[in-house]
C-alpha positions as CSV (number, residue, x, y, z in Angstrom):
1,X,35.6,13.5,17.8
2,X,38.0,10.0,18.4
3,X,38.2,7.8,15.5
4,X,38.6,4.4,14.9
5,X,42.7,5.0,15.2
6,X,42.3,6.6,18.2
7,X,40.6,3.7,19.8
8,X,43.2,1.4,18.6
9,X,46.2,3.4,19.6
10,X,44.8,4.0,22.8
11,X,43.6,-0.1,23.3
12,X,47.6,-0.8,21.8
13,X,45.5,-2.7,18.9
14,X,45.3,-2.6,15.6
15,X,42.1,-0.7,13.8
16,X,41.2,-4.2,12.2
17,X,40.8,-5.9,15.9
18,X,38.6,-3.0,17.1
19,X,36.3,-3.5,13.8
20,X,36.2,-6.6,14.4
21,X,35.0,-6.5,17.9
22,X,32.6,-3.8,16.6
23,X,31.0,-5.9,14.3
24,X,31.7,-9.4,15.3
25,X,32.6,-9.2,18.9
26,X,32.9,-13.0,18.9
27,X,36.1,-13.5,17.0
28,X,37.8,-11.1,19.6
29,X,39.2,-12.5,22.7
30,X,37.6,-11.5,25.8
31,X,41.3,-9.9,27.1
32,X,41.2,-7.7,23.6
33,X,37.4,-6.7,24.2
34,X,38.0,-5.7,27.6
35,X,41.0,-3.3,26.6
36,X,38.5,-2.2,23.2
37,X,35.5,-1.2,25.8
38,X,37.3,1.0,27.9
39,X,39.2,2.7,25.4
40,X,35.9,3.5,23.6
41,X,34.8,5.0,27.4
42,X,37.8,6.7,27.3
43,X,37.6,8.2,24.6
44,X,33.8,8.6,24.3
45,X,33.9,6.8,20.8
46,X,30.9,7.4,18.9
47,X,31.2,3.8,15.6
48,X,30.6,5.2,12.1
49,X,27.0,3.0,12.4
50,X,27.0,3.9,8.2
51,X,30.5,2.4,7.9
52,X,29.3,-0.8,9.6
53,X,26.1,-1.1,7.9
54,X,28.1,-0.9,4.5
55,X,30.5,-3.6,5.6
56,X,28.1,-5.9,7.1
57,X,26.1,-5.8,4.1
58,X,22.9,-5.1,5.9
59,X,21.5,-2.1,7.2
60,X,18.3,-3.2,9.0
61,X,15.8,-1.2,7.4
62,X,13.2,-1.6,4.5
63,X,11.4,1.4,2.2
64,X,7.9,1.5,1.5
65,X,7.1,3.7,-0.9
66,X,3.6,5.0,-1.0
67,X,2.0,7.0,-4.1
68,X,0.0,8.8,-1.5
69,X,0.7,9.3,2.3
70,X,-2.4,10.6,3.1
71,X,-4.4,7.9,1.5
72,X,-6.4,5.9,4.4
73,X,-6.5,2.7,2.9
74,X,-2.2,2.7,2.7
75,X,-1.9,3.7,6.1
76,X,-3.6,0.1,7.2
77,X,-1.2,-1.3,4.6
78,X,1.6,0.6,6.5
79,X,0.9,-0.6,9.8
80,X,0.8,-4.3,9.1
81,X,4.3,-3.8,7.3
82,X,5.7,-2.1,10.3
83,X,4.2,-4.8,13.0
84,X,6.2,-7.6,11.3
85,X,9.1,-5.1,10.9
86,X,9.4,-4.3,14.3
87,X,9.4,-7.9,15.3
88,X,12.5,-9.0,12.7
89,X,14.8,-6.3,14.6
90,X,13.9,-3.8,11.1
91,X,13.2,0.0,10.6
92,X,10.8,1.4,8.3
93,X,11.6,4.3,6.4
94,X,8.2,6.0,4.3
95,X,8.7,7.7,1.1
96,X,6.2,9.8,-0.3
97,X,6.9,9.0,-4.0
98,X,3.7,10.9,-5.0
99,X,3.3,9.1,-8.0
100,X,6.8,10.5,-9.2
101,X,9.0,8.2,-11.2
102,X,12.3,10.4,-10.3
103,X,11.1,9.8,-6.3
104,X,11.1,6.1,-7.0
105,X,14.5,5.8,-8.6
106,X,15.6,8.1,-5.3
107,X,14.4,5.0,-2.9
108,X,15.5,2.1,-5.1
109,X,18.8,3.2,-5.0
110,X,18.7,3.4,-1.4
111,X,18.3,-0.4,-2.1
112,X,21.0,-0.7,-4.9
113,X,23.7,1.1,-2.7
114,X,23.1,-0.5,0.8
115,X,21.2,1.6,2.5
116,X,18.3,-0.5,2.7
117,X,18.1,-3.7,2.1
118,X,14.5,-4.2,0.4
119,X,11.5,-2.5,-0.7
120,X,7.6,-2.7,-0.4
121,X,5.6,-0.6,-3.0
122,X,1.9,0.4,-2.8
123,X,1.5,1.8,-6.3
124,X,0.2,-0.9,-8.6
125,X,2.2,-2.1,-11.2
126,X,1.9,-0.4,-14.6
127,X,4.3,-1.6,-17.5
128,X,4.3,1.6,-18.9
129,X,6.5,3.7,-16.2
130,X,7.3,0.7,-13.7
131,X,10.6,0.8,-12.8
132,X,10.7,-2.6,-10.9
133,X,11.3,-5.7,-10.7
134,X,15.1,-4.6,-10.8
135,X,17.7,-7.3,-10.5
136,X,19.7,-7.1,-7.0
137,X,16.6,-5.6,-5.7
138,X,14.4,-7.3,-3.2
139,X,10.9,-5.8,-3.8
140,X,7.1,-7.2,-2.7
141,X,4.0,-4.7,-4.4
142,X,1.6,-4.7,-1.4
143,X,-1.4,-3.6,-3.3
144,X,-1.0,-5.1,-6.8
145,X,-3.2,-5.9,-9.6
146,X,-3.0,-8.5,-12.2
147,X,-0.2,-9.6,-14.7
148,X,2.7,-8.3,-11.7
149,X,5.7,-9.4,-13.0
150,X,7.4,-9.9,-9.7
151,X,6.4,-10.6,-5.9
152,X,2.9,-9.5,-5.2
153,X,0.1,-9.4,-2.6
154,X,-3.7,-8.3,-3.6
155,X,-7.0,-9.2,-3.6
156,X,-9.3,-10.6,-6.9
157,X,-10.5,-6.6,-7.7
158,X,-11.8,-7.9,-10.6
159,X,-14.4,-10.2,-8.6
160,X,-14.8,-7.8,-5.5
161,X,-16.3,-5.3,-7.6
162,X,-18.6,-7.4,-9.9
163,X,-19.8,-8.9,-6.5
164,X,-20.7,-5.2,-5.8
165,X,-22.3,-4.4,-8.8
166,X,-24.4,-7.7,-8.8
167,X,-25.6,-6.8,-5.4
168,X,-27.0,-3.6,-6.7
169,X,-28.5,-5.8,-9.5
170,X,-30.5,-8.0,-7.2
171,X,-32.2,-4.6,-5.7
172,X,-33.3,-4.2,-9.1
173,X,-31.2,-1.5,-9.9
174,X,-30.3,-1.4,-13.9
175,X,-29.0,2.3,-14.0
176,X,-25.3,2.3,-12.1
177,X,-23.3,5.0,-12.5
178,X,-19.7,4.7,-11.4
179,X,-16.9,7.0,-9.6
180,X,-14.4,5.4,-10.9
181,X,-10.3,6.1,-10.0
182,X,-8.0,7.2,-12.5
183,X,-8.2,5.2,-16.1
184,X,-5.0,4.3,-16.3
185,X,-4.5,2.8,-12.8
186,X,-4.8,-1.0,-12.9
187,X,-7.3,-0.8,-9.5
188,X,-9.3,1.4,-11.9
189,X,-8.8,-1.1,-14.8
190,X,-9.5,-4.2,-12.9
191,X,-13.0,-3.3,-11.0
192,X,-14.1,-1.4,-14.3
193,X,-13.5,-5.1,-15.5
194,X,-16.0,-6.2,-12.6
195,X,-18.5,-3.8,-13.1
196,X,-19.0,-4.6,-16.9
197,X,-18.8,-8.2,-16.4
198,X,-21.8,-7.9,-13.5
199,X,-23.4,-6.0,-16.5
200,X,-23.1,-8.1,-19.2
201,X,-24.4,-11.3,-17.3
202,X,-27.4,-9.3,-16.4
203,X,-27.9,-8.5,-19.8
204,X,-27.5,-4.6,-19.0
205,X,-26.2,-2.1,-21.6
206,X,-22.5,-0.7,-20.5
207,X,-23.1,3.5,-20.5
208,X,-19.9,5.4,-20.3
209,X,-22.2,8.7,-20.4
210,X,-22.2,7.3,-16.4
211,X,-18.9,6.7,-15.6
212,X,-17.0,9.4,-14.3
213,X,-13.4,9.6,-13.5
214,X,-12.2,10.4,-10.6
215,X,-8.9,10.4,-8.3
216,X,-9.0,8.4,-5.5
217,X,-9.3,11.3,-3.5
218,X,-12.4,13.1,-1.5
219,X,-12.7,15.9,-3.9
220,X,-13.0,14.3,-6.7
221,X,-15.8,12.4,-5.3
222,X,-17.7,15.8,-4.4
223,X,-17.3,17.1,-7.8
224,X,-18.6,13.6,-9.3
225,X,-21.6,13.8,-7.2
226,X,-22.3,17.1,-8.5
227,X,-22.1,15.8,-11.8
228,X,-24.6,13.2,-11.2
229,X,-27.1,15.4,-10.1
230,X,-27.1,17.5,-13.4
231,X,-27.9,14.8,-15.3
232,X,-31.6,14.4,-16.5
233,X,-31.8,10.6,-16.3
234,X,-29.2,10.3,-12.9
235,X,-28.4,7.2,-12.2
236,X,-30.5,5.1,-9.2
237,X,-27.1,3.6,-7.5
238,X,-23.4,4.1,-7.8
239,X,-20.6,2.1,-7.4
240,X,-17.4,4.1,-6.2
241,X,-14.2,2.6,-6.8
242,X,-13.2,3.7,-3.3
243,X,-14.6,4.8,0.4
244,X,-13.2,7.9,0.6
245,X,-15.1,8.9,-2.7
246,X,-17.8,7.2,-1.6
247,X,-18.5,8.9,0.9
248,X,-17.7,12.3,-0.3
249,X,-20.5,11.6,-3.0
250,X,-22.8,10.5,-0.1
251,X,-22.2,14.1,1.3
252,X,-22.6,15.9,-2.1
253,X,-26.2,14.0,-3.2
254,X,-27.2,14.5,0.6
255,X,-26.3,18.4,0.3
256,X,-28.3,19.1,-3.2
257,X,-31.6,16.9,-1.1
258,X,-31.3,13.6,-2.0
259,X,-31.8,10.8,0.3
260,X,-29.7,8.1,0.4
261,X,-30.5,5.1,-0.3
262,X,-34.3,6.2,-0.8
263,X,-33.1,8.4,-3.9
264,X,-29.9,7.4,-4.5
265,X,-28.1,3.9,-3.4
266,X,-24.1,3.8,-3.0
267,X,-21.3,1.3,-2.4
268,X,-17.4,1.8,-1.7
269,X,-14.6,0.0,-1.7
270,X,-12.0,-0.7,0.8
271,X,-14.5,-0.5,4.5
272,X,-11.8,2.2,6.0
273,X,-12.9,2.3,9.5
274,X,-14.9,5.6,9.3
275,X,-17.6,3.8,6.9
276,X,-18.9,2.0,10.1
277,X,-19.7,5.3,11.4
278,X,-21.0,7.5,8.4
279,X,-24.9,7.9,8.4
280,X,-26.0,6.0,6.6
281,X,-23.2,3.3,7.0
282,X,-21.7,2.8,4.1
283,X,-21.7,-0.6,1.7
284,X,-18.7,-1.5,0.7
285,X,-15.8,-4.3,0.1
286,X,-13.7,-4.8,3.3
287,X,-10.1,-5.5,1.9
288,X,-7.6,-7.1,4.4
289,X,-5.5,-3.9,4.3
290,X,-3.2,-4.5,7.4
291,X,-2.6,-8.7,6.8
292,X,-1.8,-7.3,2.9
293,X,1.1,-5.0,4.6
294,X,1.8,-8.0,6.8
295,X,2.1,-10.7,4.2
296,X,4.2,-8.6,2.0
297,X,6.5,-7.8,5.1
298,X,6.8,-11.4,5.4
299,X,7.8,-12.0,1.6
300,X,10.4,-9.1,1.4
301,X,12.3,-10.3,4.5
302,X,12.1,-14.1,3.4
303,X,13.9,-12.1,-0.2
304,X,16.4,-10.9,2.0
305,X,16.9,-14.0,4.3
306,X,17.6,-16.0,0.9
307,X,14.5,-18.3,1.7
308,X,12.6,-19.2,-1.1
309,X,9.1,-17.9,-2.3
310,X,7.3,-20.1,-3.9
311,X,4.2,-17.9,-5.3
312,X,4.5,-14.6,-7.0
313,X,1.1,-13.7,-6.6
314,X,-0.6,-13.6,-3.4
315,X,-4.5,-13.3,-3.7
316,X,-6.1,-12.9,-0.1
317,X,-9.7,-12.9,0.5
318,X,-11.9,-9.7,0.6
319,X,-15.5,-9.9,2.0
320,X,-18.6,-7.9,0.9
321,X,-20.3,-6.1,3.8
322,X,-23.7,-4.9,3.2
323,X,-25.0,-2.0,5.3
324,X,-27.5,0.9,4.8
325,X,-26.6,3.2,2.0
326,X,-28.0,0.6,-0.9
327,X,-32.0,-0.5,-1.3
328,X,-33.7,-1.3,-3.7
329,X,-34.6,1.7,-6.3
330,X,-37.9,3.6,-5.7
């Protein structure tokens, strides 16, 4: 394989003019380029692209490090990163941190040593095991919570979900049981916030007998609704911190002969785009999942552009879509 001294000994130039006309082809005269080209056909010269992305200080590509790949709602998230990616010239590189502090620190040093030059992170911050912000590290959270201590986008969780609950208020529902995500994640924290504020102003007792805590995940919603239906005084609506639960809790109170929402109402979180479809259609908030991943695309490259931001916390707007799985209770 020819090297960079090859191309230079064959062009009669010295390996500085070649990287130079490699990297910055404009500071070489046109004579020197034309003598550079065909040595490289010569040759077959295939540049060190790693070499050049080192010395150019930029290597064109971002990470986005997701807790969970499979999740539906970060896939959205992921493809309004990559749209605004793909148009500043970028790659996108995924890691799969599952929740792993050790696979973090693995893709913000990819940052630290050059081989990216900035990072977008779906978990929420916690201040417990965060490892970011990190100084010299460019880094947006594209589905934050409150108190983020360094460039975020999200929505007001604490308000979507007491807009849920007080919907289910309204039917005349006074027994809602939750499906909730884990305790400690601040999505958890923030619309268990919500739901016992909608409580309080209705002058509802808070129960945690009917919270139950679940993952995020569609299992975990199953389980829950089986839960549910051993109680002796089950709740008449649930709120679920997510649509994938949701709709797994749908399927376990529909499988044990309830009706929903004649027996049973439910809401979701998050209007992924099978909730249209689900029978019945599914309640839920519609978060803007693919202008989040856009307008933390947008942040992180103005961070690496040296422009300036001048907000830290990005709050977009949510909306509340009511469809058939809540009614009033029977």
């Amino acid at each position: 394989m020819a090297t960079i001294r090859d191309v230079a000994k064959e062009a009669g130039l010295s390996t500085g003019t070649i990287s130079k006309a490699l990297s910055h082809p404009e500071k070489v005269t046109k004579k020197n380029l034309v003598k550079i080209e065909a040595a490289i056909k010569k040759l077959n010269y295939k540049p060190n692209m790693l070499a050049q992305k080192f010395r150019s200080k930029q290597s064109n590509t971002i990470v986005v490090m997701v807790p969970d790949i499979a999740n539906l709602f970060f896939a959205k998230v992921i493809s309004g990163i990559e749209s605004v990616a793909q148009q500043e010239g970028y790659n996108v590189l995924l890691g799969d941190t599952k929740d792993s502090a050790d696979r973090e620190k693995d893709f913000i040093r990819m940052v630290e040593t050059r081989l990216a030059d900035g990072l977008v992170n779906l978990r929420p911050y916690k201040a417990s095991d965060s490892l970011l912000p990190k100084k010299g590290v460019p880094a947006v959270n594209a589905s934050s919570s409150i108190h983020t201590p360094y460039c975020s986008v999200r929505i007001d969780n604490v308000g979507a979900a007491e807009k849920v609950v007080n919907h289910l208020i309204s039917l005349g529902h006074k027994k809602i049981g939750v499906i909730s995500g884990l305790a400690d994640n601040p999505h958890s924290v923030d619309r268990m916030q919500g739901y016992k504020q909608a409580l309080a102003k209705a002058n509802i007792d808070f129960d945690p007998q009917i919270v139950i805590e679940g993952d995020f995940n569609y299992w975990s919603g199953l389980s829950a609704a089986e839960q549910f239906c051993q109680m002796k005084d089950r709740p008449t609506a649930i709120f679920c911190m997510n649509d994938e639960m949701a709709i797994a809790a749908m399927r376990g109170f529909i499988d044990k002969g309830l009706e929903i929402p004649g027996d049973i109402s439910i809401t979701g979180f998050d209007d992924m785009d099978v909730s249209k479809y689900v029978v019945p259609t599914l309640t839920t908030v519609s978060q803007p999942a693919e202008k989040m991943g856009e307008r933390s695309a947008e942040l992180l490259f103005n961070m690496i552009q040296d422009k300036p931001i001048l907000v830290d916390d990005h709050i977009l707007p949510y909306e509340f879509v009511i469809r058939e799985s809540t009614a009033p209770p029977r």
